[in-house]
N, C-alpha and C positions, 0 to 999 in steps of 0.2 A: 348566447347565440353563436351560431359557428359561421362562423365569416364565408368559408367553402363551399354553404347550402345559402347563402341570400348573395342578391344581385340588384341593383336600380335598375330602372327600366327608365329612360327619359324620350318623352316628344321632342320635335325638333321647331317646330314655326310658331314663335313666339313663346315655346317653353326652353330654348338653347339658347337660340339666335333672336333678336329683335327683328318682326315681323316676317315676308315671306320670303322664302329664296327665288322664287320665279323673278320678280323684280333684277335679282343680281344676276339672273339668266340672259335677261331681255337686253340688260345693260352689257355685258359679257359681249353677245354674240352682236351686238349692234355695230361693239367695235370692230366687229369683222366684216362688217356691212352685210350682215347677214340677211336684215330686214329694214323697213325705213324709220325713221322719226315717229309717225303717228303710231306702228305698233307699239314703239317704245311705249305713247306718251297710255296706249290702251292698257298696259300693263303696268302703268304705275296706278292708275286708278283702280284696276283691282285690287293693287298693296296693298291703298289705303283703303278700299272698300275691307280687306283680312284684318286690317290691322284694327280697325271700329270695329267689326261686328265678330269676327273669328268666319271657324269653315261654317259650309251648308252644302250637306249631304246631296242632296241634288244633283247643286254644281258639279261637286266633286266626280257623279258618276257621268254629267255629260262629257265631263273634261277628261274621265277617264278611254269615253270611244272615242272621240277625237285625237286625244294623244296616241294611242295605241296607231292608228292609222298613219299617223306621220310621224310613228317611230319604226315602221315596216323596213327593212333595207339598212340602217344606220348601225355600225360594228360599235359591240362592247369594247373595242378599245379606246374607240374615238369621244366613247361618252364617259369614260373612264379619265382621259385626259382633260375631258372638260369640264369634270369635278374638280380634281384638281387646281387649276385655272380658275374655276369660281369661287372655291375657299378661298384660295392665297389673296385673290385680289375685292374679293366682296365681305364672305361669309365670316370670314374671320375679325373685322372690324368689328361686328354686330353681333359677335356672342354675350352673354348677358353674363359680366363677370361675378354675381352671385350664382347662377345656376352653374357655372364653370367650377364654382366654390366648393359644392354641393357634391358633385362626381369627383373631382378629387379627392373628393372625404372618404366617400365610399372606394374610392381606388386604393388612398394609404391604408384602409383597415380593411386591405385582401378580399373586397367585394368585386365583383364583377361588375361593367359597367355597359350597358345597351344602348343604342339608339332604336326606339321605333318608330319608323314613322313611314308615310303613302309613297315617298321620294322612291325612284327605283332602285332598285338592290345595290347596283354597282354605287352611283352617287353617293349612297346610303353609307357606303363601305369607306369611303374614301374620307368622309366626314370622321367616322370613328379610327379610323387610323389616322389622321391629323391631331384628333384630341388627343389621341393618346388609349382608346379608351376598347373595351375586351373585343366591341364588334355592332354587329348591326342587323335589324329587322329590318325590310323593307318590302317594297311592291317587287315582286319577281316579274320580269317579260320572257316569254320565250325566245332563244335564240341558238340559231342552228348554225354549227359551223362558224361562229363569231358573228354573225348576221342576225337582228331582230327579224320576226317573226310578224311584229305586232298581235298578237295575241299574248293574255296574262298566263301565267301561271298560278292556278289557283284565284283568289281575288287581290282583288287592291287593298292594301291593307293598312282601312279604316277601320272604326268603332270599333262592332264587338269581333271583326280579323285581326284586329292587335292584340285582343284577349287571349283569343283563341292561340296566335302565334308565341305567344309568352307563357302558354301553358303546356305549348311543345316542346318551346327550349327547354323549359324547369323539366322535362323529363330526361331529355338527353344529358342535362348537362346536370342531374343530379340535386336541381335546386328544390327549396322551401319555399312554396308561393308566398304562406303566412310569414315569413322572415323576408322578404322583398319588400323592396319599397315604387314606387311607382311615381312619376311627377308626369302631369300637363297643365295645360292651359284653357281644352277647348271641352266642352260638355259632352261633345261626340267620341269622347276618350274615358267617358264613364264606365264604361266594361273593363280594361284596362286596370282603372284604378282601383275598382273592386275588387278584382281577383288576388291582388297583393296584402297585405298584410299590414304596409304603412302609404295609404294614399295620401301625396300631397298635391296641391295646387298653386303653381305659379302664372302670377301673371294672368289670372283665369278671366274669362267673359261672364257674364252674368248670370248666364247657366249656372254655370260650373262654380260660381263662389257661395250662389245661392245653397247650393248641394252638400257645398263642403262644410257649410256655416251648420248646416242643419246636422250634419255626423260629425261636427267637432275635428273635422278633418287641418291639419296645420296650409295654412296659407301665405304664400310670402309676393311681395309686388315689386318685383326689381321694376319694374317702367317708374317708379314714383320713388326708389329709395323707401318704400315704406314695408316692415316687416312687419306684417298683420297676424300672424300666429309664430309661434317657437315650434321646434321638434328634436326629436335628438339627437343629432346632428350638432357638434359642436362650431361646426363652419354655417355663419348665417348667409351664406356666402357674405300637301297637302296636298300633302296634294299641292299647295302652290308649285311645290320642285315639280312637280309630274306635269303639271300643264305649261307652264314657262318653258322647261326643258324641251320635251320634246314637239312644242308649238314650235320653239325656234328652232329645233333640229330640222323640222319638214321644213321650214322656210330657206333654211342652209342651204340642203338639199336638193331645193326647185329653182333654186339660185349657180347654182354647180354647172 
């Protein structure tokens, strides 16, 4: 295999990080008295509602007009800094140091290394430039002149737009779908994983284990310590960004 033509493709909520980054959003910007207590307390209860059950498509699209709305007005630099600010003091505690294992691997042996995932582009970016790692997929917003727009560019990029957007890189960037490998978590990442050539599944919901058990797909459970399939790989080592973020950016905002 030529290392130059394959790349991983990795999710980010609950296949990177332990559960959602909105949570570390709500918590972030609270210290800034962004918003009160009881929003906190509403945004922890969807964690854990992410963390039981994973995403639902749905949600995901009402959260996505809502966000868009009260990310209208808000400069790609200020949300650029507050990735920043959310890694160092949240995200970073809570990456899952088997899947950390994993993109390493594919890093030492000259693969390229992706995030994709619904988070907007810039956060998106700033996560992979932290890890360390070649770069990032994400939700694109419009934005004019450093000002969001609140309108998407193209769509939010879930399910089969993750697909679709990992089949545009592999042409710019010269890649082998079939020599790619692809990891999540959540069954609404099923396009995604098909399109690659080595689908695996971490950390998955019930969906998604069920799916993978049935094509022999490798499976590994960092929440339990337990490695439930091999692969080879010799390292055994949601949207929540999108709605957390910029709910609390509008809240920022009307606070201002």
């Amino acid at each position: 295999m030529n290392s130059g033509t394959a790349a991983a493709f990795f999710d980010v909520d609950n296949t990177l990080m332990r559960g959602a980054s909105l949570y570390a959003v709500a918590r972030k910007l609270y210290q800034h008295q962004a918003f009160t207590l009881r929003e906190v307390l509403w945004f922890a209860v969807h964690q854990l509602r992410f963390v039981a059950r994973g995403e639902n498509l749905g949600d995901i699209h009402a959260i996505r007009d809502r966000a868009l709305l009260l990310a209208a007005g808000f400069s790609v630099s200020d949300m650029v800094a507050l990735g920043d600010e959310i890694y160092d003091e949240f995200i970073e505690s809570k990456i899952w140091p088997g899947t950390r294992a994993i993109a390493d691997q594919h890093m030492h042996a000259g693969r390229q290394v992706w995030l994709v995932t619904a988070t907007p582009l810039e956060v998106a970016k700033v996560m992979a430039r932290r890890l360390g790692l070649s770069g990032a997929l994400g939700t694109s917003v419009e934005h004019i002149e450093g000002v969001y727009t609140g309108r998407l560019v193209g769509e939010i990029l879930h399910g089969a737009a993750k697909a679709a957007a990992v089949q545009e890189l592999a042409l710019s960037q010269g890649l082998v779908l079939a020599e790619c490998w692809g990891y999540s978590d959540s069954a609404n990442d099923i396009p995604l994983l098909e399109v690659v050539g080595h689908p695996v599944a971490i950390n998955p919901d019930r969906r998604l284990r069920r799916h993978a058990k049935e094509r022999d797909w490798p499976i590994y459970d960092f929440r339990t310590g337990r490695k439930a399939a091999s692969f080879g790989l010799k390292a055994a080592g949601v949207s929540g960004v999108l709605w957390g973020l910029w709910r609390s950016i509008g809240a920022l905002r009307r606070r201002r």
